[in-house]
C-alpha positions as CSV (number, residue, x, y, z in Angstrom):
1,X,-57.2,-29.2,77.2
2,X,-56.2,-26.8,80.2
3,X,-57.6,-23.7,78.7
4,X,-61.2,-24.7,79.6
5,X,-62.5,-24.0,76.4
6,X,-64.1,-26.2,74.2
7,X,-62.5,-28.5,70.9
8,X,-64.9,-26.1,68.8
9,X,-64.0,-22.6,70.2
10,X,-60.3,-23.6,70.1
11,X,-60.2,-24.6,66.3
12,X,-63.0,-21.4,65.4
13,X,-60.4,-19.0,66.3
14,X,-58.8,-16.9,64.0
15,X,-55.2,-18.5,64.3
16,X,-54.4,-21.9,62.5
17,X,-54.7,-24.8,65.0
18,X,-53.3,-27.8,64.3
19,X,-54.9,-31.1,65.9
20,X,-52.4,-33.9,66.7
21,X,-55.3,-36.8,67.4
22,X,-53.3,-39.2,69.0
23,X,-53.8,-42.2,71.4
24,X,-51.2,-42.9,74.0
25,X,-50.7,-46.8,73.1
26,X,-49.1,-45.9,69.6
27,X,-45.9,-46.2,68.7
28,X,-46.0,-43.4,66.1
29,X,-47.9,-41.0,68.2
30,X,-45.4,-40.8,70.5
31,X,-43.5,-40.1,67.9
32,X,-44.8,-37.2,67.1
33,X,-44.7,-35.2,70.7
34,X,-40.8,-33.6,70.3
35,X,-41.7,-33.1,66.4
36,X,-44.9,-31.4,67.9
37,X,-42.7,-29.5,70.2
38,X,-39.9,-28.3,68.2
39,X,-42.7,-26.9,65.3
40,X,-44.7,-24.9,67.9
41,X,-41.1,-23.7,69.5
42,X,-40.5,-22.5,65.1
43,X,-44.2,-21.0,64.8
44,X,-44.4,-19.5,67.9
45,X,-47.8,-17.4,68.2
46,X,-48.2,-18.0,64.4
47,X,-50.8,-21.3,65.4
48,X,-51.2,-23.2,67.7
49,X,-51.2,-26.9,68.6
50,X,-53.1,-29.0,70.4
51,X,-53.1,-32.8,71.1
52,X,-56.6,-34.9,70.7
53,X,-56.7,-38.8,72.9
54,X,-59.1,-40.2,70.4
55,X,-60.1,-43.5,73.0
56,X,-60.8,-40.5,75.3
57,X,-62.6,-38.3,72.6
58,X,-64.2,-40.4,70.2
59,X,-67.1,-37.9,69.1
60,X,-64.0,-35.3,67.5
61,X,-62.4,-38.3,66.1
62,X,-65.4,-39.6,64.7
63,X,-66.7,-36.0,63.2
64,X,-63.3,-35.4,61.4
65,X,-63.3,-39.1,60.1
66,X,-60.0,-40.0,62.2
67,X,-59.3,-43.5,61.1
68,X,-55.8,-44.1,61.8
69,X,-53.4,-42.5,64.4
70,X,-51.8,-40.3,64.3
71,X,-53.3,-38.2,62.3
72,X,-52.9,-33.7,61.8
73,X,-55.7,-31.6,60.8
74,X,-55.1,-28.2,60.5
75,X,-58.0,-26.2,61.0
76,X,-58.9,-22.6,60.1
77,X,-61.9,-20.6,61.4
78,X,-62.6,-24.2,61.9
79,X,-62.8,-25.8,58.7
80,X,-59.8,-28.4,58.1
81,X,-57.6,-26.8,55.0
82,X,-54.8,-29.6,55.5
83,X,-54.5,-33.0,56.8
84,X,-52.3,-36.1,57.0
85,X,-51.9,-38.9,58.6
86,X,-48.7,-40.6,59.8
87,X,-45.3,-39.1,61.1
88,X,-45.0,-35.8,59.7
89,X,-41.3,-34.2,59.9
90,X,-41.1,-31.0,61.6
91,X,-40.4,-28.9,58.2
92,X,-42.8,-30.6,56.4
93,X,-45.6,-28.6,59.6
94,X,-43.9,-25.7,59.6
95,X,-44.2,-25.3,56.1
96,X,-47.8,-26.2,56.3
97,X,-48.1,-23.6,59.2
98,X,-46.5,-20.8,57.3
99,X,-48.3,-21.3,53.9
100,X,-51.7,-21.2,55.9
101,X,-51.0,-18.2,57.5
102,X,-49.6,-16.3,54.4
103,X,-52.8,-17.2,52.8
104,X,-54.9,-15.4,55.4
105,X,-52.8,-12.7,56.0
């Protein structure tokens, strides 16, 4: 994470933040990274997204119960409203993304 901060100040701010936890020997998880790109590209500023190596953070994969990769968790003020695990299409996040938002708003 190149922002310095912390996984917990980065999903306790006020904007959805969706958590791709990943690791980088699976097939699906790779995947996921241009579906990852082209939804933040759609949200924009709306939320943002942020990519989790569980073999190199095993503590945040552990506390959110991460059994398979991948697997999304969106968080907001850092409680997890939506989660899933698998290849999720690009729509299916954006959708996801939007509805949260419109609920907050």
């Amino acid at each position: 994470m190149a922002s310095g901060k912390s996984f917990s100040e980065i999903i306790n701010s006020d904007q959805p933040v969706l958590v791709d936890f990943y690791a980088t020997w699976c097939g699906p998880c790779q995947m996921m990274q241009p579906i990852l790109q082209e939804t933040a590209a759609k949200v924009g500023a709306k939320a943002k997204i942020i990519k989790i190596d569980v073999d190199k953070n095993p503590l945040a994969a552990s506390k959110y119960q991460v059994r398979g990769v991948p697997t999304l968790i969106l968080f907001q003020h850092g409680k997890p409203v939506w989660r899933q695990s698998g290849v999720v299409p690009a729509h299916q996040l954006i959708q996801v993304i939007n509805r949260q938002v419109a609920e907050t708003a």
